[in-house]
N, C-alpha and C positions, 0 to 999 in steps of 0.2 A: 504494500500500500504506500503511496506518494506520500510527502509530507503536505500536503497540502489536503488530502484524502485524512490523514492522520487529524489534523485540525479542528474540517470540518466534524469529524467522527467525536472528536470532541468538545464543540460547541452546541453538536446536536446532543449530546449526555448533558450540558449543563444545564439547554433551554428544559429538558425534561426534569431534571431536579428543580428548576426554580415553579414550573409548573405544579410540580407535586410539592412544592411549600407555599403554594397559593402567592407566590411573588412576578403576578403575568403579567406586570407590565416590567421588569427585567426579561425573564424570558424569551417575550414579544420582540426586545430588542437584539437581545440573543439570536433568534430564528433570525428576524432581519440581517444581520452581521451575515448568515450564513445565506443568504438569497441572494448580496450582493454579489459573493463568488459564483453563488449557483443559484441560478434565479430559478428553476426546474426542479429545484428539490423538494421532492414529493413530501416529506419529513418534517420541512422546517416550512414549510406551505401550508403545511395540516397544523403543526402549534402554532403559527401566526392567524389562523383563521380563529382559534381555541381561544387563545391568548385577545385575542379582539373583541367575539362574545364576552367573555368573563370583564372585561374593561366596560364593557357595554356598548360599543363600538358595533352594531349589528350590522349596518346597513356597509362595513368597510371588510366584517368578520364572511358577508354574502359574497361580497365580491371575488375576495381570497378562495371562496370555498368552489365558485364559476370556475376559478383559473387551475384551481386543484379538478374539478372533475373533465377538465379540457383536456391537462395534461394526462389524466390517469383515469379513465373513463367506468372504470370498474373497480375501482377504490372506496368500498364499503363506507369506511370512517368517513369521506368526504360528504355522500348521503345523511350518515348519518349525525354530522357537524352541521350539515343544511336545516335537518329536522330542528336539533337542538335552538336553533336561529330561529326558527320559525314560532316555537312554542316562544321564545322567552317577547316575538314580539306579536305574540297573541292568536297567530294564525294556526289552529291546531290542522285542517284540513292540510294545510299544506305541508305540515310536519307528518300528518301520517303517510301520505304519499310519499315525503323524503324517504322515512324510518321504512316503507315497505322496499325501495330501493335497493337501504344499505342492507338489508336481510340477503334480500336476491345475488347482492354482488357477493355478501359475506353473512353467512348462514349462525355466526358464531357470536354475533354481536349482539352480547347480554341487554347492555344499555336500551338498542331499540327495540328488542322485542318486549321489554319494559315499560317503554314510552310510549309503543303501541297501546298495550293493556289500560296503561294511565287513561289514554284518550278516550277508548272505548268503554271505560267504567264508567268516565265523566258525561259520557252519554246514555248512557245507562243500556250499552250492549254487551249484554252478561257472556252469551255464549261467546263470542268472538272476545272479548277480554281475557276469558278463560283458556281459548286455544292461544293465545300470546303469553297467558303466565307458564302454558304446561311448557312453551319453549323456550321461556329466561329458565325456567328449574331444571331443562333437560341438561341446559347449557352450565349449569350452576351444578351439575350432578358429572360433568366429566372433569376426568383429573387438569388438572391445570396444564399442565405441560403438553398437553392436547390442545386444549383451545389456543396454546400460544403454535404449534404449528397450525391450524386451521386457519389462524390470523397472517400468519407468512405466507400459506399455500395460496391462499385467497387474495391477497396482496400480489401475486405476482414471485415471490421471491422463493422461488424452488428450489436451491441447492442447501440456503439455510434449513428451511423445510425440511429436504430430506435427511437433513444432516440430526435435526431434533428429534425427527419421526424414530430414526432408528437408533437414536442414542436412548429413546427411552421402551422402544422394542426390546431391544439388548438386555434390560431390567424387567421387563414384562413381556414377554415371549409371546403368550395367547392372549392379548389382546386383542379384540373382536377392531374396536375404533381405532385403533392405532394401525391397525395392517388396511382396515378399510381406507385411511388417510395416505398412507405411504402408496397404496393401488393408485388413487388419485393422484398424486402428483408424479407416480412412476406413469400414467397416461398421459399427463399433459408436456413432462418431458418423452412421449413417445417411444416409453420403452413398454409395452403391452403384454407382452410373453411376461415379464414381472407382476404386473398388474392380473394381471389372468390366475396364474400361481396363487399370490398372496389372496384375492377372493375368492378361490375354489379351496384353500385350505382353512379361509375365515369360518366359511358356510361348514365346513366340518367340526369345527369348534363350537358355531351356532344356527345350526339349520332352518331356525326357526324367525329368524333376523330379516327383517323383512329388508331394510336396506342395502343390508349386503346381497343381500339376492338382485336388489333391482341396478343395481351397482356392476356385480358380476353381469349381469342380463347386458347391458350397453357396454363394456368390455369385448365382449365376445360379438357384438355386433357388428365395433371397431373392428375386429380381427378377421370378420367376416366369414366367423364361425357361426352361421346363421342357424342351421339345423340346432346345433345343443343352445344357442341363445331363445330359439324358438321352445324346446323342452323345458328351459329354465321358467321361461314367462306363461308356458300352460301349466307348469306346477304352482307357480302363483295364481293364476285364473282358478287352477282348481278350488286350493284354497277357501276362497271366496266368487262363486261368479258372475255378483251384483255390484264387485267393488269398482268404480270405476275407471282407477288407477291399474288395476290389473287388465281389466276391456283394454285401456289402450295397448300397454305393454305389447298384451298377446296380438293385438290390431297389428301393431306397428312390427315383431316380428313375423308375423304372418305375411305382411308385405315383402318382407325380404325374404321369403321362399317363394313368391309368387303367387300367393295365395290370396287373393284381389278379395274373392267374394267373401271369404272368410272374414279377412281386415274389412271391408265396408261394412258385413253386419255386426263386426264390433263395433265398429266406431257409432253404427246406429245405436247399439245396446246404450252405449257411453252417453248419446243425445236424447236420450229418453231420460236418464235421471239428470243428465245436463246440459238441456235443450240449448242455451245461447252458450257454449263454450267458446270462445273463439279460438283455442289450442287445436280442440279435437276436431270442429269446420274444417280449419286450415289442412290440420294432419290426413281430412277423408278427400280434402281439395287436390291435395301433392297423389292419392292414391289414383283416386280417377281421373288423374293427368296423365298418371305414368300408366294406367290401363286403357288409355286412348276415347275415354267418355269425357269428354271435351265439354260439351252443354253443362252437364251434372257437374263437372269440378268447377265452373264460373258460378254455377249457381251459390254451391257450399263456400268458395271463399268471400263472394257478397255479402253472405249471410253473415260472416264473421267480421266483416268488414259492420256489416250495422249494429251486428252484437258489440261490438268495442271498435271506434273509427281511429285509436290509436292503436293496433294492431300490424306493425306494420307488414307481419310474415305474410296476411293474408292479401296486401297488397300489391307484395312483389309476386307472389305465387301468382295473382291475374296477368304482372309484367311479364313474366316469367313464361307463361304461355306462347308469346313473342306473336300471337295473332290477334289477342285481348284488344283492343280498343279504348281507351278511359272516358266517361263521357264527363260531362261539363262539373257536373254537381262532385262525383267522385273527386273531379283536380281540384279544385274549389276544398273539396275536406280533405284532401291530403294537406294541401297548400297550408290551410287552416291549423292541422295538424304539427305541422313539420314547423312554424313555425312560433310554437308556444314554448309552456315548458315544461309539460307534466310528460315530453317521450321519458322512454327509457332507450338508452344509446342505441341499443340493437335497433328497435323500432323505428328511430329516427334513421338508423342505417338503409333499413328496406324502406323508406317511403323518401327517400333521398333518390335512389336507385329506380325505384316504381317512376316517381316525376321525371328522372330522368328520361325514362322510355315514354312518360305521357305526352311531354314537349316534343319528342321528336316523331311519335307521330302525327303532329301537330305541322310539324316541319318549324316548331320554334326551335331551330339548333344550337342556337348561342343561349339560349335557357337553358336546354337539357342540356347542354356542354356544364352550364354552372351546377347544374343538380347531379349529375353523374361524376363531377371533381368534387364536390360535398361530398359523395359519399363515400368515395377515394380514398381522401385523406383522414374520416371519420374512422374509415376502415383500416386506414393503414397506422392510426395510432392503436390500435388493440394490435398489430401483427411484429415480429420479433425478426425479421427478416431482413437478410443483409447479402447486397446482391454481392459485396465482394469476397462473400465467403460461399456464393453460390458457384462465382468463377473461377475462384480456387479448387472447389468441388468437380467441375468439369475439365478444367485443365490435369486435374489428376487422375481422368482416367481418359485422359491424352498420352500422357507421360507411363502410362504401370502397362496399358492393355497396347504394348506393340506386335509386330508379328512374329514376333520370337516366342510368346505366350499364347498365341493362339498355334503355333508351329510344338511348341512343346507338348500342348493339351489338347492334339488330334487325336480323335478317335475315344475321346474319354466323354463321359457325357451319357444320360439314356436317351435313347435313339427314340424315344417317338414322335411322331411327324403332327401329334393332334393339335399343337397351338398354333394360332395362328394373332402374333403381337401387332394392333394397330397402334401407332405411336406417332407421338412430334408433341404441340402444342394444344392445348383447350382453344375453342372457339375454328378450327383449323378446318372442317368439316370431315371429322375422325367419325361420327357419327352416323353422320350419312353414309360413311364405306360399313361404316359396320352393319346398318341397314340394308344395304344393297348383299354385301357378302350373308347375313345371315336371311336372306328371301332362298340361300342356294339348299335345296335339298340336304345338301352333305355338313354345314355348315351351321351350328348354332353360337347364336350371340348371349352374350352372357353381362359382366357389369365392368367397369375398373374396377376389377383385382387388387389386391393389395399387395400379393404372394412376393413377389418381385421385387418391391421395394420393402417390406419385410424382411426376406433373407438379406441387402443388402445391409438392412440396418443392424441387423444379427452379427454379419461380417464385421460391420464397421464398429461394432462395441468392442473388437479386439484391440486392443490399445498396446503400444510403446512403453516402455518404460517413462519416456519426456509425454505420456500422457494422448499422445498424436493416435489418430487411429491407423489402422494398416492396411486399411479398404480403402484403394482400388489393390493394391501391391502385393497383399495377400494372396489374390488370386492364383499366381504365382507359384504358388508353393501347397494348394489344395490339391490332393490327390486323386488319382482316377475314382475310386470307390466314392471319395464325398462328394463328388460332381455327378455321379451316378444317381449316388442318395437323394440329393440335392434336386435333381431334376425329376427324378422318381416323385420326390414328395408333392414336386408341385403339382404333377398332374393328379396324383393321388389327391390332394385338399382341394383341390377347384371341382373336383368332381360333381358334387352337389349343383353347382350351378348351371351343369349340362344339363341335354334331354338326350338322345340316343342318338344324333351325328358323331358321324367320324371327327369332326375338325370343331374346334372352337374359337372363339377372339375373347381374348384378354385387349380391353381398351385402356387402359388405364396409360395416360398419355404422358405422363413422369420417365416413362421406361424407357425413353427415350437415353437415358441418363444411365442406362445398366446395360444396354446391348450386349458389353461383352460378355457378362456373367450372364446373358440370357446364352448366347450361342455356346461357352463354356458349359451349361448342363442340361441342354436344350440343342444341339448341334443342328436337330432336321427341323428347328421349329423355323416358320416364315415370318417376313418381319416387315410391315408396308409402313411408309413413312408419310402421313398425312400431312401435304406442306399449304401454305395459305399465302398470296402477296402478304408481305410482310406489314403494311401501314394498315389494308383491311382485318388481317389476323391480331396486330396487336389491339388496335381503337375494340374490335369486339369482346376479346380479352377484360380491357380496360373497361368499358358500359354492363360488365358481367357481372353478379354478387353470384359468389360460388357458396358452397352449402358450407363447403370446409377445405385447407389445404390452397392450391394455387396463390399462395400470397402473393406471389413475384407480379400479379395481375395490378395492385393497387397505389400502381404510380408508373406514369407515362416513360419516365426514367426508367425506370424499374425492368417494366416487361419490355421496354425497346433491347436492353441489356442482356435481356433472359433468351428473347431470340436471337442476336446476336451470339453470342456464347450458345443453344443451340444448332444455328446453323455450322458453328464451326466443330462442335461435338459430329453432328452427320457428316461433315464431311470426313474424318481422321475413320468413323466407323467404313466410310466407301473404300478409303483408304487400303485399311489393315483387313478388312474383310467383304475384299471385292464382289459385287452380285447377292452378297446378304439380304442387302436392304432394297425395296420396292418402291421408290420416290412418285407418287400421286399428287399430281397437283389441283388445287380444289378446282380451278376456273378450267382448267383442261377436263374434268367431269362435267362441269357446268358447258361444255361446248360441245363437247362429243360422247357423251353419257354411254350408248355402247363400246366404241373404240379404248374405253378404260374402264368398261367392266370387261370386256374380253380379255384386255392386256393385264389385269389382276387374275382373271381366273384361270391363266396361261402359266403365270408365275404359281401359282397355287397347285397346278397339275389338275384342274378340276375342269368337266365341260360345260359349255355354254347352258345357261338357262335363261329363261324367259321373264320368268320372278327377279332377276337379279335388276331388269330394266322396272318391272312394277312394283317394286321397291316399295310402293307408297300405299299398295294392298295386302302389304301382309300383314298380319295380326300377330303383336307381340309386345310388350310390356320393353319401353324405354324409358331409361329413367337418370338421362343428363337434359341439360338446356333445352338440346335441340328437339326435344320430342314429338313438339306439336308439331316442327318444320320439316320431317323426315315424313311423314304421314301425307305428306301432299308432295305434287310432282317439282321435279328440278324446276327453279325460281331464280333468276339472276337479280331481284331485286336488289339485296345487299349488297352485292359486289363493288360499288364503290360508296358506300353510303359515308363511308370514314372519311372523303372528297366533301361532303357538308360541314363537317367540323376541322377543317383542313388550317384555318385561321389559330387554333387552338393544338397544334398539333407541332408545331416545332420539338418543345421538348422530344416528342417520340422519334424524329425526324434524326435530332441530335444523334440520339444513344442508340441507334441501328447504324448512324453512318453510311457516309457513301458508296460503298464497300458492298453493305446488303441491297441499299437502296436502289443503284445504277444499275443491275441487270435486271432490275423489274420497271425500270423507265424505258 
């Protein structure tokens, strides 16, 4: 740690003692001292905000507590410092709204689940005051040293987290919360095979835990371990099968087996004991999207749109459809919406995103241009992402994966021919081949996978002694038998997501990024490279809210960067593994729509079929973006719609450079 790092570490210890002897207006001056170096510090933002209330300074204490939830948008305490402000100047509605905030950001926060109870005794709502004290005493009933990793974990700060979590595991072994906590933040640092572990051996210690079931149950979803996530969620349905927490669980796993009719008549079950939910709307809205009932899912997310018009999932789900229409009164309450201030960030995120796409149906482009960079940058202060460690990332499997590594590890690998990996960029039209390739008899489509970048992340937790991982470089030094294993397993685990073709597609368009370790235990698998003009591919990228993942999308900088550093990844892969890869270009589809589905199913070894052209009548459960836009016939519509917002587009312009630019002029 810096000496300057040192300093502040100890100014921020002394504003906290002077607080804790009720001395806040030193403090106050304290925190200040330490804003002057770091105006962004989330720490001395929060006691300057504290320190202002307790002075009586409210309306300076509001201010402070704006610029804290700008900078840290899911920073529990800063909600619940708003609340605080708000009772001491009388507005309790507003403070409840705060206090249910900080709960949602941070579930651990005694204070406001206190403060809640207050207000609703003070109105004399008995039951709902009650369910607020059973949570300050559940919270008041876990060991301390718990709730102080809850407060790290929920803060953002995960490596102290886990350093807590497992320092006080190590003393308490069978811990039910403590492994349940450690699962959590072993998720959110993306390590899952841990998290998976630790709640499958919780639920053995406590079977009957209702939270670690449901816990373990979106675990295993992540992992895309759908089948036992589905057994896990009808053991709870059993249970109880009016609860209707359990309805959705089993809903929403049943959607991820495909099981459309099953999910919708939960979610009906779920809307009969809670007619206006606008969760469970939204959640039957995404169902009947992705099963191609189009009318039925505009209806249900309407619904949830009037059931709560701050909503904004059900919003973007209309966006989302990418055929939706907004009518007048709808932009009108988004507009209304979007700019008060009872959102909650995510919300304000989709109806940022939804107006963006309103205006531009509108052909208001330089509005939607501002609502679509809204949500950008809303978006990209929740995301953790750094493109130069994304280019360091792909430059090293420039440097590990040459032809001496693929020349040493011929003939290793299991030999079967069933994947077929569509890859490059999101928004690239990956989707539409996978629709066209999965109309082919022989041929089933399936979802982005996860297998892939899973085993590399398994690889890559192999560490150096200096800490460095050894993934790409390890490869290297993997043995015929584990590359056997290794490609063995994946056809083995993706198994589920087949029906009875010979060949499958893995879409998951990251994979982009593993090619070699695909062909290292996957030798016969196929590999088409869905490529997009680059200023149409990025700007669609860029107007896109992804469910989850693609960060590199939420800044024009950003994803010019990501393709650039992609395009040069493809090329090193034509390189070292000549005739591999299948390069498809979306507008040469869009031109000659047979001529590159024959010239794909040439490369595939497969014969011509007729389906692969009506692509837009087969019946099948999609369930990225494009889904409504694959169900209808080739459309050149958007091919340069990214030419309207052209004024707003330098930055992207920059960070592709002339380089990518000039052979698509």
């Amino acid at each position: 740690m810096s000496e300057t790092a040192l300093d502040i570490a100890e100014l921020l210890k002394q504003a906290r003692t002077q607080m804790y002897e009720g001395r806040f207006d030193a403090a106050l001056s304290t925190a200040v001292a330490v804003l002057q170096d770091e105006p962004e510090n989330i720490d001395a933002l929060y006691m300057k905000a504290v320190c202002e209330r307790y002075s009586g300074h409210t309306d300076k204490a509001l201010a402070s507590v704006n610029q804290l939830k700008t900078l840290s948008p899911d920073f529990g305490r800063a909600y619940q410092e708003e609340g605080h402000i708000f009772r001491a100047k009388g507005d309790d509605e507003s403070a409840l709204a705060a206090y249910r905030r900080a709960c949602q950001c941070n579930p651990v926060l005694q204070a406001s689940w206190k403060a809640q109870a207050d207000i609703f005794e003070s109105w004399g709502q008995r039951d709902a005051a009650a369910e607020m004290r059973g949570q300050e005493q559940r919270i008041a009933a876990m060991p301390k040293p718990l709730v102080g990793v809850s407060h790290l974990l929920h803060e953002g700060k995960l490596i102290k987290a886990e350093n807590a979590c497992r320092h006080f595991l190590q003393k308490n072994p069978r811990n039910v919360e403590g492994m349940r906590l450690l699962a959590d933040i072993g998720a959110r640092l993306g390590i899952l095979e841990d998290a998976d572990f630790l709640l499958e051996s919780a639920i053995e210690f406590e079977p009957d835990n209702i939270q670690v079931r449901i816990d373990y149950i979106q675990i295993l979803r992540k992992r895309q371990k759908f089948s036992e996530a589905l057994k896990q969620s009808e053991l709870l349905y059993q249970r109880d099968t009016t609860n209707p927490v359990f309805q959705s669980l089993y809903a929403i796993e049943s959607m991820q087996t495909g099981d459309y009719e099953q999910a919708l008549d939960l979610f009906d079950k779920v809307l009969q004991r809670l007619p206006n939910d606008p969760v469970t709307l939204t959640s039957r809205g995404h169902a009947l999207k992705t099963f191609g009932r189009h009318d039925e899912a505009v209806l249900s997310y309407q619904t949830a749109v009037k059931s709560d018009p701050g909503y904004g999932d059900a919003y973007y789900g209309l966006a989302n459809l990418k055929t939706y229409r907004f009518s007048d009164e709808e932009l009108r309450l988004m507009e209304a919406q979007e700019q008060g201030n009872r959102l909650s960030y995510q919300n304000r995120i989709h109806i940022c995103f939804a107006l963006g796409k309103a205006y531009e149906d509108r052909k208001d482009y330089h509005t939607s241009f501002g609502y679509y960079q809204r949500g950008n940058e809303l978006k990209r202060v929740q995301s953790r992402y750094d493109a130069d460690q994304m280019t360091a990332e792909l430059d090293n499997q420039i440097t590990a994966c040459t032809p001496a590594l693929f020349e040493k590890q011929s003939g290793n690998g299991y030999d079967a021919p069933d994947p077929i990996f569509i890859l490059g960029l999101p928004r690239a039209g990956s989707t539409l081949l996978e629709q066209i390739l999965a109309s082919h008899s022989q041929i089933d489509g399936t979802l982005e996978l996860p297998n892939i970048l899973s085993l590399a992340h398994r690889l890559r937790r192999q560490k150096q002694a200096s800490n460095d991982s050894l993934y790409p470089e390890n490869l290297h030094d993997l043995e015929a038998d584990q590359l056997r294993a290794m490609g063995q397993d994946f056809i083995d685990s993706t198994r589920i997501h087949r029906q009875d073709a010979p060949y499958f597609i893995d879409k998951m368009p990251n994979n982009f990024r593993h090619i070699g370790l695909i062909k290292l235990i996957l030798p016969n698998a196929k590999i088409i490279d869905a490529r997009r003009e680059p200023m149409a591919c990025c700007f669609s990228g860029f107007k896109q809210l992804f469910a989850e993942g693609q960060e590199f999308t939420y800044g024009l900088n950003e994803i010019g960067r990501y393709y650039r550093d992609y395009v040069g990844l493809m090329d090193h892969w034509d390189k070292v593994l000549p005739g591999a890869v299948l390069r498809v270009q979306h507008e040469d589809v869009l031109d000659d729509l047979e001529g590159q589905v024959r010239r794909m199913l040439d490369y595939l070894g497969l014969p011509f079929e007729q389906a692969c052209i009506d692509f837009h009548q087969t019946k099948r459960a999609v369930r990225t973006a494009s889904s409504e836009q694959v169900r209808q016939p080739i459309t050149k519509a958007s091919v340069d719609l990214w030419r309207r917002y052209e004024t707003h587009l330098q930055p992207l312009k920059d960070a592709l450079g002339q380089e990518i630019l000039e052979p698509q002029q």
